[in-house]
N, C-alpha and C positions, 0 to 999 in steps of 0.2 A: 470517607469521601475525599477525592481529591481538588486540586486545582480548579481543572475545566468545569468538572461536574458542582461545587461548591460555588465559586466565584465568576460562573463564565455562562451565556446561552449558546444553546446550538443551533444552529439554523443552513438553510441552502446560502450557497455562495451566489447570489444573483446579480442583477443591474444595481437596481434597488439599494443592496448591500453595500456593493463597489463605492457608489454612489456618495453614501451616508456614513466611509471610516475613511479614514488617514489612508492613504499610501499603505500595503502591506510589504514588508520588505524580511526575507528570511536569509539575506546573504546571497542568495546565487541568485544572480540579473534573468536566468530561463524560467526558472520559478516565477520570480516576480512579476516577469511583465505576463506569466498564463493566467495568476490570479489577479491581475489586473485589467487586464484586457481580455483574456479567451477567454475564460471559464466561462461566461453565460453563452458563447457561441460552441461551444461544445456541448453545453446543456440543449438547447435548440438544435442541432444537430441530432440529438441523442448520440453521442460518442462517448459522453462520460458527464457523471454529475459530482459537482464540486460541493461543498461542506465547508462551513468556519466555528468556529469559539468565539464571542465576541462578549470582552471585558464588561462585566454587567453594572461595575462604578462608572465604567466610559464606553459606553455602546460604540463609537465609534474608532474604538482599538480592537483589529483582528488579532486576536492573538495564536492562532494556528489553522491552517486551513490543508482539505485533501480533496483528492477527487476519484472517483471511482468508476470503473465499468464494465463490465463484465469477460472475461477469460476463460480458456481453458490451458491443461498441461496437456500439450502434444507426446502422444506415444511411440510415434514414427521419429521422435526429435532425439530420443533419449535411446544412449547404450543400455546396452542387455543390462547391467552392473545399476544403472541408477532408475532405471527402467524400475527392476527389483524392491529397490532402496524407496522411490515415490509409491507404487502398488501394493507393502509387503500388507497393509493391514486395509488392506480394498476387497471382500469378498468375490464383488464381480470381474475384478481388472479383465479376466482374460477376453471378458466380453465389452470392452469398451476400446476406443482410440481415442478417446480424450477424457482427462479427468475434472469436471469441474468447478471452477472457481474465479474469484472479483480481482482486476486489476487494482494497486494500489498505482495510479498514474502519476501522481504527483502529490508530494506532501511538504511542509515547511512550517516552522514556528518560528512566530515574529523574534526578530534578533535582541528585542529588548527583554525579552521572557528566557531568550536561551540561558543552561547551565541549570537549569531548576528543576529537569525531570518530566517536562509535559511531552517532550516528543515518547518517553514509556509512554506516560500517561494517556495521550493519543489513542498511543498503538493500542492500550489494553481496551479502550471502549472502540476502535473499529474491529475490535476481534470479537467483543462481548456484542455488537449492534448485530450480527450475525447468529447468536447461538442465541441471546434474550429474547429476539424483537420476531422468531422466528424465521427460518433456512426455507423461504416460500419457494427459489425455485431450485435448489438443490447448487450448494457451493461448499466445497470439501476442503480448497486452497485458498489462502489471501496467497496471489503472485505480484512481485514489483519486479521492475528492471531497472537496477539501482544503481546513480553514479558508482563506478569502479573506483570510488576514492577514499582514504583510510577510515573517516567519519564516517559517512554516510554506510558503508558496509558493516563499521562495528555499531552503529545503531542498528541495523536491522536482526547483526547477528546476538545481541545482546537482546532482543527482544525475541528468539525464538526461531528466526527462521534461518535454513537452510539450502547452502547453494545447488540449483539443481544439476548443475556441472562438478565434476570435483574437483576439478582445474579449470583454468582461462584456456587453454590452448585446446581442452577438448571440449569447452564452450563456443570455439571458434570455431574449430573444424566441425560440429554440427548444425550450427547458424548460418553456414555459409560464405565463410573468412576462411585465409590460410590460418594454421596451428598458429605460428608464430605473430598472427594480430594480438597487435593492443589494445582490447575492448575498451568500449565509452561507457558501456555500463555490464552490470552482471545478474544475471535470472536469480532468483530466490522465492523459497514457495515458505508457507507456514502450514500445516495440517490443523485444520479445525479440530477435528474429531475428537484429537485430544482436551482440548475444554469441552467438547459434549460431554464426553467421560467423564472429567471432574463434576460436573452439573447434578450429571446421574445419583454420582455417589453419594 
């Protein structure tokens, strides 16, 4: 057992919540002011539901928070090449235009926790909340759209996932930007499947 799941409860990120903890602060000011402010208005929208960890010695310490909503992988978006690369282990690919899968929209651990391994830690139960808790409406990808900046990419890449471009510039020229944009952020998908498999075995 880890961290979150030993030392921490789970619960929705609501009013209520906001409410009842410290300031949540993970470093980057867009992050902070969504779980501070928007999350419940994204909730109420339905656009995406937000999630925390919160310190079970100090209830009112969030100690990592994400929010979720549902996606797909565009098959009209993707070259023939990565096209390939996302579909090879899809029985039905040839019969579908989108494959899919849960936005990871925003995620963050509080800055007093950073260095200790909860953002794995995170990642490994919103991967497992998906294969345990059962896949009720069929989701095959965790997709984010990841700050393009050194961290925040080798965190996702280190936890498994893969960019669905293989380059920025032909990330660009399929989103809708000249080749030569500077992305703000970069697509990356995770395949489930692979943990169903381990499950199985």
């Amino acid at each position: 057992m880890g961290f979150l799941l030993d030392k921490c409860s789970f619960s929705p990120l609501d009013e209520k919540v906001i409410a009842d903890c410290s300031p949540f602060s993970c470093g980057n000011a867009d992050l902070d002011e969504f779980f501070q402010h928007d999350a419940p208005l994204y909730s109420r929208q339905m656009l995406g539901k937000s999630y925390c960890f919160r310190l079970d010695e100090n209830p009112s310490v969030i100690v990592c928070a994400f929010t979720l909503s549902n996606d797909s992988i565009r098959v009209d978006m993707l070259p023939n090449s990565r096209e390939k690369k996302v579909q090879k282990s899809i029985p039905y690919s040839k019969q579908m235009r989108r494959y899919p899968g849960v936005l990871i929209g925003r995620l963050g651990i509080n800055v007093e926790f950073a260095h200790r391994g909860i953002g794995s830690e995170l990642m490994e139960f919103i991967k497992s909340w998906f294969i345990d808790t059962g896949n009720k409406t069929g989701c095959r990808f965790l997709i984010v759209d990841a700050y393009n900046e050194e961290i925040p990419l080798g965190y996702y890449l280190k936890n498994g996932f893969t960019f669905l471009f293989s380059t920025e510039s032909q990330e660009a020229e399929n989103t809708g930007f000249d080749k030569d944009t500077k992305l703000r952020t970069r697509l990356m998908y995770f395949d489930l499947i692979g943990l169903v498999g381990e499950v199985e075995e």
